[in-house]
C-alpha positions as CSV (number, residue, x, y, z in Angstrom):
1,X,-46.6,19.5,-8.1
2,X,-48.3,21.1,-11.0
3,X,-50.3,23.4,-8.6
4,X,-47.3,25.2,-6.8
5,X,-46.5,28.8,-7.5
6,X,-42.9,29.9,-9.5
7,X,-41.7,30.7,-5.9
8,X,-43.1,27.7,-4.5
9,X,-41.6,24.8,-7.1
10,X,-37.8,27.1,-6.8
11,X,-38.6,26.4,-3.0
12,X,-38.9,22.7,-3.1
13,X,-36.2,22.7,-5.6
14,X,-34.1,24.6,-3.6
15,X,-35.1,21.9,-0.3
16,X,-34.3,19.0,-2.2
17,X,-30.6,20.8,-3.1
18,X,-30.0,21.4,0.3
19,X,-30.9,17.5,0.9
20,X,-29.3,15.9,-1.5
21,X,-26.0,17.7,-2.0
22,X,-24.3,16.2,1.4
23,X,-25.4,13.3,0.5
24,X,-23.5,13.4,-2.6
25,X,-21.0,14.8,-1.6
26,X,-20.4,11.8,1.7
27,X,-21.1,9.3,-0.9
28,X,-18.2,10.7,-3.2
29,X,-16.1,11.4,-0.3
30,X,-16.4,7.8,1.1
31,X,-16.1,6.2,-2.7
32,X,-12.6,8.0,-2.6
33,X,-11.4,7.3,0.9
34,X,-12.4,3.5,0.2
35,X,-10.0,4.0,-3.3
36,X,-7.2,5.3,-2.0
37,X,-7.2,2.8,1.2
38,X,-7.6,-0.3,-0.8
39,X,-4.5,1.1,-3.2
40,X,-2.5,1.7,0.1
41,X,-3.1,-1.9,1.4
42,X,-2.6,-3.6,-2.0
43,X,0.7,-1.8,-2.2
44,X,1.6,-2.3,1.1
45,X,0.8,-6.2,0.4
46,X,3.3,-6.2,-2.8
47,X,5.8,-4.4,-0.8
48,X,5.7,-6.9,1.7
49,X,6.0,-9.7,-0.2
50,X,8.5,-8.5,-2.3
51,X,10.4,-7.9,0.7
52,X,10.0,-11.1,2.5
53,X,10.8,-12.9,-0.9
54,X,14.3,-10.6,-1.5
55,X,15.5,-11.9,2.5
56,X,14.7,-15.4,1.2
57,X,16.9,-15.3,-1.5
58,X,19.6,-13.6,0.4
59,X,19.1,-15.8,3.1
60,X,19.6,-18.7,0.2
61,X,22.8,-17.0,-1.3
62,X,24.3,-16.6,2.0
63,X,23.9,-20.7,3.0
64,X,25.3,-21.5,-0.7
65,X,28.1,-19.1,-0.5
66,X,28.7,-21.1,3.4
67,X,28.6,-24.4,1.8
68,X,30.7,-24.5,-0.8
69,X,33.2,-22.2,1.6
70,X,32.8,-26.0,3.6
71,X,33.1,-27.6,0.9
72,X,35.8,-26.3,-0.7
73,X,38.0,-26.4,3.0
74,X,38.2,-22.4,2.1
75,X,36.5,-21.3,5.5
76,X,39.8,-20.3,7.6
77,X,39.1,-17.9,10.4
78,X,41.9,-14.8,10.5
79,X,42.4,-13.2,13.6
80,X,42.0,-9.9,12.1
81,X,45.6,-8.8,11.7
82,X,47.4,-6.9,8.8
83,X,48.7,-9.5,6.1
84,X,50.3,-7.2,4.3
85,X,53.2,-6.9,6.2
């Protein structure tokens, strides 16, 4: 290495560039992509969870709300009809 011409050395450095550049820049690029797709599926995971754990609670409040309308003998069925009148 301590031979080579001015032109020489700026040719290998310029060789070892032109190698080692794309594979930066894949390396970067998948480092990124891998980011971003673990964010999406941790966030899709809370979502989720939260969502499924909102219907269970409304699913909850809905069977209280029946059972003390049972309870309470407050469970009457209207036919639909005006009662205003």
């Amino acid at each position: 290495m301590a031979n080579l011409t001015p032109w020489q050395l700026l040719l290998w450095i310029a060789a070892v560039l032109m190698i080692s550049v794309p594979l930066i820049s894949i390396l970067i690029n998948t480092i990124i992509t891998g980011y971003f797709t673990a964010k999406e599926k941790h966030l899709y995971k809370i979502t989720s969870n939260f969502s499924k754990a909102f219907e269970n609670v409304l699913k909850e409040f809905i069977n209280e709300i029946e059972e003390r309308k049972r309870k309470n003998g407050s469970h009457k069925q209207t036919d639909g009809g005006n009662t205003n009148s």
